[in-house]
C-alpha positions as CSV (number, residue, x, y, z in Angstrom):
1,X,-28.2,20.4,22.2
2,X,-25.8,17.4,21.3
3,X,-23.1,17.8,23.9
4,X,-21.4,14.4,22.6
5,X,-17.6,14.7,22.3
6,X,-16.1,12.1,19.1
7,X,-12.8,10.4,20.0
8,X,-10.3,12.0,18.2
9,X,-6.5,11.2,17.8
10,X,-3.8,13.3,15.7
11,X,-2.1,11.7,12.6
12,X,-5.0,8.9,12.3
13,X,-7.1,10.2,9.7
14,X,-5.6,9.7,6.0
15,X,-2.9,7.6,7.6
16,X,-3.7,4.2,7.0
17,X,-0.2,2.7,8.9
18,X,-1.4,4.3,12.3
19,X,-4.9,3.3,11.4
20,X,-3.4,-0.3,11.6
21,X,-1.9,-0.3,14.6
22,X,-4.7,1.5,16.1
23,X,-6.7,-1.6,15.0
24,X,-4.3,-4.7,15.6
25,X,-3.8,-3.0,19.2
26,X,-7.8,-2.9,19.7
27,X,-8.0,-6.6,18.5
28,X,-5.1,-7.5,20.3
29,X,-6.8,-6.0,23.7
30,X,-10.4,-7.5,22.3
31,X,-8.7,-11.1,23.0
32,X,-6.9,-10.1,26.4
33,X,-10.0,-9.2,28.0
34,X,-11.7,-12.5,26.6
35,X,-8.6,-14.2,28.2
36,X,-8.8,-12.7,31.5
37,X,-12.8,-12.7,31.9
38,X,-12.4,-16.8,31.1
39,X,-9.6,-17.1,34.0
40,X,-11.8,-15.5,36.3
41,X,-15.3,-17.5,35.4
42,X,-13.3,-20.5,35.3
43,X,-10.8,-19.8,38.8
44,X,-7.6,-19.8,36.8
45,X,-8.3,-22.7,34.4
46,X,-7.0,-21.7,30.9
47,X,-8.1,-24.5,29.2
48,X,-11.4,-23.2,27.5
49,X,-9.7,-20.6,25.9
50,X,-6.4,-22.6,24.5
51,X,-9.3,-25.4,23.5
52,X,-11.8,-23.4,21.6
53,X,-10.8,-19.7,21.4
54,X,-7.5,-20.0,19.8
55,X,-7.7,-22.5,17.9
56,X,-10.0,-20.5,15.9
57,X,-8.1,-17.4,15.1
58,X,-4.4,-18.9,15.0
59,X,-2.3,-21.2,13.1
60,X,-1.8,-24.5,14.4
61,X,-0.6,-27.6,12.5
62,X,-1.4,-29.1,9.2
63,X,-4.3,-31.1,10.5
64,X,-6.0,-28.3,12.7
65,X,-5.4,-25.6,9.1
66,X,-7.5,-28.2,7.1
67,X,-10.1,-27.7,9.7
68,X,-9.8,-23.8,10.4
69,X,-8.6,-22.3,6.8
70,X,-10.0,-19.3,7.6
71,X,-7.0,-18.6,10.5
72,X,-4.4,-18.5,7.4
73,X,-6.6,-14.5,7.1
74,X,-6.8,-14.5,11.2
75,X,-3.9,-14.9,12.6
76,X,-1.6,-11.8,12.0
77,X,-4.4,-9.7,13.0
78,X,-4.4,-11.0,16.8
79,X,-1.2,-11.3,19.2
80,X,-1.5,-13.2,22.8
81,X,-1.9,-11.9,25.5
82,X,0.7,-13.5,27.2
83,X,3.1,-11.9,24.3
84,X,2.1,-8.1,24.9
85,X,6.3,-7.3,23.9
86,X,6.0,-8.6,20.9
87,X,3.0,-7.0,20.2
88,X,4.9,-3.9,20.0
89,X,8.1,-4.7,18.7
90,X,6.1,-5.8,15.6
91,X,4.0,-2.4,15.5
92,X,7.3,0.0,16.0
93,X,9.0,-2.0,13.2
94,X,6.0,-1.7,11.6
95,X,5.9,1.9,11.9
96,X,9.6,2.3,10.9
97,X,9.3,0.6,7.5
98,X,5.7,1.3,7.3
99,X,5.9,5.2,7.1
100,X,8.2,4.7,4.6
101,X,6.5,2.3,2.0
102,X,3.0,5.3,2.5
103,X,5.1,7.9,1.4
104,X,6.5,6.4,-1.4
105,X,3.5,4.6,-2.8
106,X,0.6,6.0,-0.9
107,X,-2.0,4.8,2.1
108,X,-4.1,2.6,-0.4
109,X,-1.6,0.1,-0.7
110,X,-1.1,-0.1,3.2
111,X,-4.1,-2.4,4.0
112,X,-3.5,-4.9,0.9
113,X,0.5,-5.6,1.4
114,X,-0.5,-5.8,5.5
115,X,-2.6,-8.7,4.0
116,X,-0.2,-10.0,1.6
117,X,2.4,-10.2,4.0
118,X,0.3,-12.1,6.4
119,X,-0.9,-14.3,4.2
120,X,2.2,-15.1,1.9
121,X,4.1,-15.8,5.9
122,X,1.4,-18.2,6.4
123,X,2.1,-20.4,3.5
124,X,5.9,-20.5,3.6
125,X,5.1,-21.7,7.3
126,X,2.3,-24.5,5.7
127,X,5.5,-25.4,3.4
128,X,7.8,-25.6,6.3
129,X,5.2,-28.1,8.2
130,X,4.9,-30.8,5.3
131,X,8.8,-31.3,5.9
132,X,9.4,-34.7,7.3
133,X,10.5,-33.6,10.6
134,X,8.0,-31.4,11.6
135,X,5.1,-34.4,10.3
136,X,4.6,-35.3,14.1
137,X,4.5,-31.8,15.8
138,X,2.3,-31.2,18.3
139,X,-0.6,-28.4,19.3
140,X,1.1,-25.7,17.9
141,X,-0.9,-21.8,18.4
142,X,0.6,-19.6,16.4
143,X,-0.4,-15.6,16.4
144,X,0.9,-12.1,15.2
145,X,2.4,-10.1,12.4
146,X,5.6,-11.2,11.8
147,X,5.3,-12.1,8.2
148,X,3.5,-8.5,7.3
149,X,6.0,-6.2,9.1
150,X,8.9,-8.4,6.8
151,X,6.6,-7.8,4.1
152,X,7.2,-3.8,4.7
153,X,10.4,-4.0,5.1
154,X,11.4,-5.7,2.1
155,X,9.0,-3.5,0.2
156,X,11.0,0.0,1.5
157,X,14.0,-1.2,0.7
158,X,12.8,-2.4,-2.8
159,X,11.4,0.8,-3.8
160,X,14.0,2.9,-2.1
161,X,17.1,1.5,-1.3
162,X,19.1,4.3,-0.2
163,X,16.4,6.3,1.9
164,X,17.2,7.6,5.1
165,X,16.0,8.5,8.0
166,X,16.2,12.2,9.3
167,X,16.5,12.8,13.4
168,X,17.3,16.7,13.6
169,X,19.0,18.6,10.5
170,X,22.3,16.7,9.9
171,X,22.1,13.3,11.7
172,X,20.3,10.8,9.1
173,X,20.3,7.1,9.8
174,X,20.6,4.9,6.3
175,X,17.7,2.4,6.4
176,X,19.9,-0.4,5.2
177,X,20.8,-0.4,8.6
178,X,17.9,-0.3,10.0
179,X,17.1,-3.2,8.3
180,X,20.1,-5.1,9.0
181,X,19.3,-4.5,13.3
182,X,15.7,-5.6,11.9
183,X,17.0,-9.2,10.4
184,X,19.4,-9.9,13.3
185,X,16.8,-9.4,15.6
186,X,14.3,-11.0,13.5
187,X,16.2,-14.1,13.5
188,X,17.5,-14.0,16.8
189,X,13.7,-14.1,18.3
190,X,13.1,-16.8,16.4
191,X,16.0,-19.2,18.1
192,X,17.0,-20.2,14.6
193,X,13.8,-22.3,14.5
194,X,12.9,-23.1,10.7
195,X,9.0,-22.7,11.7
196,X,9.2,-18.8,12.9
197,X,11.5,-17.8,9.9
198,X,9.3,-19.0,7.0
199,X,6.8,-16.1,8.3
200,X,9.4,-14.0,7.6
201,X,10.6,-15.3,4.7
202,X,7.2,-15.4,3.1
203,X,6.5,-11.9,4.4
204,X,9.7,-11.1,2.5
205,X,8.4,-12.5,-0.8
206,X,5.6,-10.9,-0.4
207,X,6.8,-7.0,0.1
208,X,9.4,-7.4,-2.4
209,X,6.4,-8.7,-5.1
210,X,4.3,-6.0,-4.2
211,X,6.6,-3.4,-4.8
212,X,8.4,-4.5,-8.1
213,X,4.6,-4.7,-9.6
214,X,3.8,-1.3,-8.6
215,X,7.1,0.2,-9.9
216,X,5.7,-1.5,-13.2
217,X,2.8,-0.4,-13.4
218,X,0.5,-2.8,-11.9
219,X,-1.8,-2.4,-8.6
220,X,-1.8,-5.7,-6.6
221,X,-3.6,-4.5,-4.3
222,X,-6.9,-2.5,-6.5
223,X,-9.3,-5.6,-6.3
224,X,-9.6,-5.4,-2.3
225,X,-10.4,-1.7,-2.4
226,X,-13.0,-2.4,-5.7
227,X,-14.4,-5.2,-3.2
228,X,-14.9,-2.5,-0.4
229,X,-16.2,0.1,-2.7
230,X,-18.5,-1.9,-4.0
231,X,-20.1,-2.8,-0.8
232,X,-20.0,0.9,0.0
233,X,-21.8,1.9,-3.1
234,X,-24.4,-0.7,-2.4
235,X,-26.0,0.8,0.8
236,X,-24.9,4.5,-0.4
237,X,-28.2,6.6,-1.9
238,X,-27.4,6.9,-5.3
239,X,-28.0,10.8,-5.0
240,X,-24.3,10.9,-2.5
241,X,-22.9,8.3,-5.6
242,X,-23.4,10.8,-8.4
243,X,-22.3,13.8,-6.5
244,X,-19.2,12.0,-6.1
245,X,-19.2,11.1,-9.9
246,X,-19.3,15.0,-10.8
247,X,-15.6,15.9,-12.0
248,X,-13.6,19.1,-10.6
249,X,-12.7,21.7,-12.4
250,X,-9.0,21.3,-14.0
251,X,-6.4,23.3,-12.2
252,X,-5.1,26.4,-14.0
253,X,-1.6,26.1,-12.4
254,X,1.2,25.3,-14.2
255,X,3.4,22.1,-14.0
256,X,6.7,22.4,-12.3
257,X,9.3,21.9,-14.7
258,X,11.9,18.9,-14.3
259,X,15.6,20.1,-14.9
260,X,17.9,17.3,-14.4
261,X,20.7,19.9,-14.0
262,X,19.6,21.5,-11.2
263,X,19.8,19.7,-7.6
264,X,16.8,21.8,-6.0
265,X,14.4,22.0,-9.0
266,X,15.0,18.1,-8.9
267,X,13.6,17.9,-5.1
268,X,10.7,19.7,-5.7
269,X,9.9,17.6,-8.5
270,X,10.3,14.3,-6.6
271,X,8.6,16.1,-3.5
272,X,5.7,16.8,-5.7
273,X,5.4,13.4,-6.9
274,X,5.4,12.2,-3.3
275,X,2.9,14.4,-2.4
276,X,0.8,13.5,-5.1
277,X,0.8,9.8,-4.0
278,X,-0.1,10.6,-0.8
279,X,-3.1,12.4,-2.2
280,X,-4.6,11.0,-5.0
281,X,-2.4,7.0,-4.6
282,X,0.1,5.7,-6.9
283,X,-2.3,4.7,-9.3
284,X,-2.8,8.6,-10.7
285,X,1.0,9.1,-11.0
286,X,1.6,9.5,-15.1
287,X,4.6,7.8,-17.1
288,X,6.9,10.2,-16.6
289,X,6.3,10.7,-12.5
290,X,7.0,6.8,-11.8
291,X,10.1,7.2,-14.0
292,X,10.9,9.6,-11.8
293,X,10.0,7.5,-9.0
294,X,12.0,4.6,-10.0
295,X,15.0,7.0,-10.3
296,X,14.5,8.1,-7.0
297,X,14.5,4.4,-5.8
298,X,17.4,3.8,-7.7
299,X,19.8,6.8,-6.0
């Protein structure tokens, strides 16, 4: 009898935003415990893990990137441990604009604009460092998600300026706003420093890229999850791959009708499209559903 008991937490399955978090809070704790083990072998001393494990994973200056290019795909997947605060200021935010861009454009594009964000910060901050005054800067660690939480924000308001945010029945809070507490405190964490806002700035870029392409038409963010189902075809039997192949049966329901007169037969019409993203991904939306997307996104 197999008494084991599988970890289970509500909301995580089919939601790839709290699958993220769940994940940058695992790595997050992955390099805490490193951190603390090496203060305790060593009796306090620090250095061997600000010598040889950081430099590997964050972003330092332009020298130390040409050695490590890899951190430029590391960094805003770890935060230090001596920054646990920021840590979840970055997921709440995160989960505020995050929620957001799922609904409107589905969980597949989660994981790529997370990546874009992060990696678009990185080279507005590799731009920032070839200025002259920042030529001589020092050992510089850099770590966290700044640049991919501006990238979702950026990206919800692009797709959906006016959304709002429900707490009860009546009382709504505007995003905008949100937003706007969002910059001020963006900025005001990074003490005006030019370094810390170019992740945020390139984040920006980023999100509002993303989504302008996918109200077009175009999915930035397909070749990572071809990449990732090819690998998973590879070591699948081909037996499970061609019982996935085998197409379902058409649905004999009818199509709810649009009418643009009518404020409630509109809802259910956008509600359906949402719920069709969230399903089956932007990607299966037909002409006439992103129109309607766009109108929503447009007020």
């Amino acid at each position: 009898m197999n008494n084991r008991k599988s970890l289970y937490i509500p909301g995580l399955k089919g939601n790839t935003v709290l699958q993220l978090i769940f994940f940058v809070t695992v790595m997050y704790l992955m390099l805490a415990v490193s951190w603390a083990i090496i203060k305790l072998v060593y009796i306090g001393d620090e250095s061997t893990f600000f010598d040889y494990f950081m430099p590997a994973i964050s972003l330092g200056n332009l020298q130390t990137i040409k050695g490590h290019w890899w951190t430029l795909i590391t960094y805003f997947w770890f935060q230090s441990p001596q920054t646990f605060m920021l840590l979840i200021s970055n997921m709440m935010w995160f989960y505020v604009f995050g929620s957001v861009v799922q609904e409107l454009i589905g969980p597949r594009n989660i994981f790529p604009l997370f990546i874009y964000g992060g990696v678009f910060g990185a080279l507005a901050y590799i731009v920032v460092l070839m200025m002259p005054q920042y030529a001589n800067i020092g050992n510089v660690q850099l770590l966290g998600s700044m640049g991919s939480v501006a990238a979702f924000a950026t990206a919800a308001i692009t797709l959906s300026p006016y959304y709002r945010y429900f707490i009860g029945e009546s009382f709504s809070v505007p995003m905008l706003l949100v937003a706007g507490i969002y910059l001020v405190l963006a900025v005001l964490f990074s003490n005006f420093s030019l370094l810390f806002v170019s992740f945020y700035a390139g984040g920006a870029v980023a999100g509002f890229a993303y989504a302008k392409l996918m109200v077009s038409g175009y999915r930035p963010g397909a070749w990572m999850y071809a990449i990732v189902d090819g690998l998973e075809n590879s070591v699948t039997p081909k037996a499970e791959q061609r019982a996935r192949q085998i197409p379902l049966k058409p649905s004999k329901a009818k199509p709810v009708q649009h009418f643009p007169g009518s404020g409630v037969d509109k809802q259910k019409e956008i509600d359906r499209v949402l719920d069709k993203i969230n399903s089956t991904g932007y990607e299966s939306l037909t002409s006439g559903e992103k129109k309607i997307l766009e109108d929503m996104s447009k007020g």
